[in-house]
N, C-alpha and C positions, 0 to 999 in steps of 0.2 A: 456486702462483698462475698463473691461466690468462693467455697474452700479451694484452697491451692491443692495441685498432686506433686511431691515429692518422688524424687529416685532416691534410694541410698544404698550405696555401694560399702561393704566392710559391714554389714551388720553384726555378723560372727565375731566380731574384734571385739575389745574392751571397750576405745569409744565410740564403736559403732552402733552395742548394745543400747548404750544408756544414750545417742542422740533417737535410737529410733523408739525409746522409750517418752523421751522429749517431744517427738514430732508425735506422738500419738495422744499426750495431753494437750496437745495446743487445738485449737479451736481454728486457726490460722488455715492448716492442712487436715480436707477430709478426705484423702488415699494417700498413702503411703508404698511405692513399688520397691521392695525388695529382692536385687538383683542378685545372685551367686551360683557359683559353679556346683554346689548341691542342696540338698533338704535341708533346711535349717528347724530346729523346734525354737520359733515365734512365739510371742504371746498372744495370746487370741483377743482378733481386735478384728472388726467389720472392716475397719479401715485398711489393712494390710492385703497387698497384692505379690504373693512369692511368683517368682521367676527363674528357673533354673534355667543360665544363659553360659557362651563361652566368653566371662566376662574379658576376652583379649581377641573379641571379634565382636563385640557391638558394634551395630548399625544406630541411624536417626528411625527407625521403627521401633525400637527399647527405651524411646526417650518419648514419643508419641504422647501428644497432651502436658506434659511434667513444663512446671514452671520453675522449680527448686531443685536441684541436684548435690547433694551432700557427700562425699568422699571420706570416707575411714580407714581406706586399705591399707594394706603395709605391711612390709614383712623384716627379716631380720636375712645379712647377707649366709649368715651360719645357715637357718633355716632355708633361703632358697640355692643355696649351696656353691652358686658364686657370683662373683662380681654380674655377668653378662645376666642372668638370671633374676637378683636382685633388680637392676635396671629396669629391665623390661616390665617386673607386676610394678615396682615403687614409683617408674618415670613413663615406660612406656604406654601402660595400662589408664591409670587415668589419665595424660594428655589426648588417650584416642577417645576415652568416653566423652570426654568434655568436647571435642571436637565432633562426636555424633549428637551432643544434649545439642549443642549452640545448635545445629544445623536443623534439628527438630524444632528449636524456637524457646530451648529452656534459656532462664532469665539470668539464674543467678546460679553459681558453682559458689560453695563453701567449702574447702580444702583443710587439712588437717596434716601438717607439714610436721618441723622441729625445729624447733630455737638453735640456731647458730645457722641455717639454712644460709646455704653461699655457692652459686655456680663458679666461684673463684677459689671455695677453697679447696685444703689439700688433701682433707678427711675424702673418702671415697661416698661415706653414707649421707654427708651432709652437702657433698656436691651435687647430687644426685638430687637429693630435695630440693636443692637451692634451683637447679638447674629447671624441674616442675613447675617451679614457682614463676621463673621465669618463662616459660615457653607457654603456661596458663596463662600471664597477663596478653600476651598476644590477643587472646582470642574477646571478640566483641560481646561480651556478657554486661548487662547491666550492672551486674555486680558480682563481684568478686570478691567473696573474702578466706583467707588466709591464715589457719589456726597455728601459732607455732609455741605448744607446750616444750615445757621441759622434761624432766623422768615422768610418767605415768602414775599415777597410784591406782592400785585395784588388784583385785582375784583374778589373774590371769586362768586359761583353762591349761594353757600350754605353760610346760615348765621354763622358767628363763632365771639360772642361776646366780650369774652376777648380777640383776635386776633384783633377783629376790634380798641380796646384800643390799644393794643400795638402796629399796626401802627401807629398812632395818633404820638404817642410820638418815635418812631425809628430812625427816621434821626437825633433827640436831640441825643440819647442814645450813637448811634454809634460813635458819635464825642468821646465820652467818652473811647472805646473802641479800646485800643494799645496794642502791644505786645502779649503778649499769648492770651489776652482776644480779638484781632481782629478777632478770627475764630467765634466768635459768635455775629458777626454784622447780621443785619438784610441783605438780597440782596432782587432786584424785580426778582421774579419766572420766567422774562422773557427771563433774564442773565441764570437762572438755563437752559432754557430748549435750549437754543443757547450753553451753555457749555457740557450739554450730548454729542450733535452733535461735538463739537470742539473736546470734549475729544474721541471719535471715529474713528475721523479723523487722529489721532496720528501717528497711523501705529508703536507702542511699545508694544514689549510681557513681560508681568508681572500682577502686582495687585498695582494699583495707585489709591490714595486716594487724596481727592482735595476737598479743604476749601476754605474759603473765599478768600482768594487771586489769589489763582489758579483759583477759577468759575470764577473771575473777569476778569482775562486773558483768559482760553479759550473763553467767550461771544464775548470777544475784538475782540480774532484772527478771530473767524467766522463772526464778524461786518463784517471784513475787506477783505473779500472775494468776 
């Protein structure tokens, strides 16, 4: 089987680092395009193709060849400074990528959403998610699948203060955290960005969604490779 080429959108991010760290051990994928609005410092890898693109005008020429498209973006509404702002990189942003990968011919979109994700609900952040989620199944991809962690774990580079509390206290929380209320355990971002890749590796045509449990196991399966 000839190596696949991956896009990955959000590398700069916490789990964007560690999937594009994933996709470059896997044997699966020999290029990897990484797209972003500036220079990033990558790790040196033959495999890797930087792109300095206006990731909120990609065209089906940015996706040219790519079978696999991987999504990490995301920002915080404080950080984009409001609501309208927020929308546009969290909803706007990737539904237009995904709509120029599809039409270039890519196969699969792996998305990287949030646990409670709802275009019904009342949260502004988690509508917005929900709302991606929904407007992503639309589109005719072989497969689609759909990360929805809970709190992140990791070295953030950017400072996020009530985050930095609520790791403090997560590994106590989640003990507390069974049954229905397990999808909103905290996971480390590192699991996240090894389960993109697992979850791509699937080789299944639908639209799969995958929580706590499931991130837990694809991380595993690609541990174990």
């Amino acid at each position: 089987m000839n190596p696949r080429t991956a896009v990955l959108l959000g590398a700069s991010g916490l789990v964007g680092g560690y999937c594009l760290r994933a996709l470059l051990e896997s044997a699966e994928w020999g290029r990897v395009v990484v797209l972003s609005r500036r220079e990033l410092a990558l790790p040196q890898s033959a495999k890797i193709t930087q792109k300095i693109v206006d990731l909120h005008s990609l065209t089906a020429t940015d996706f040219t060849g790519v079978q696999d498209v991987f999504c990490a973006t995301g920002t915080t509404i404080r950080k984009a400074g409001s609501q309208e702002e927020f929308r546009r990189i969290d909803h706007e942003m990737p539904l237009a990528a995904a709509r120029a990968a599809l039409a270039a011919g890519a196969q699969q979109f792996v998305l990287v959403s949030s646990v409670g994700a709802d275009p019904e609900s009342k949260n502004f952040y988690l509508r917005t998610k929900g709302e991606l989620e929904r407007d992503l199944a639309t589109l005719k991809f072989h497969a689609i699948h759909i990360l929805r962690p809970g709190l992140l774990l990791g070295d953030r580079q950017e400072f996020r203060p009530g985050e930095r509390l609520a790791t403090r206290i997560a590994p106590l929380l989640n003990l507390t955290l069974y049954g229905p209320l397990k999808r909103y355990r905290s996971v480390a971002a590192e699991k996240v960005g090894k389960a993109m890749v697992g979850a791509a590796r699937r080789e299944k045509s639908g639209i799969f969604v995958h929580e706590y449990d499931q991130i837990v196991q694809l991380a595993r399966g690609q541990d174990a490779r």
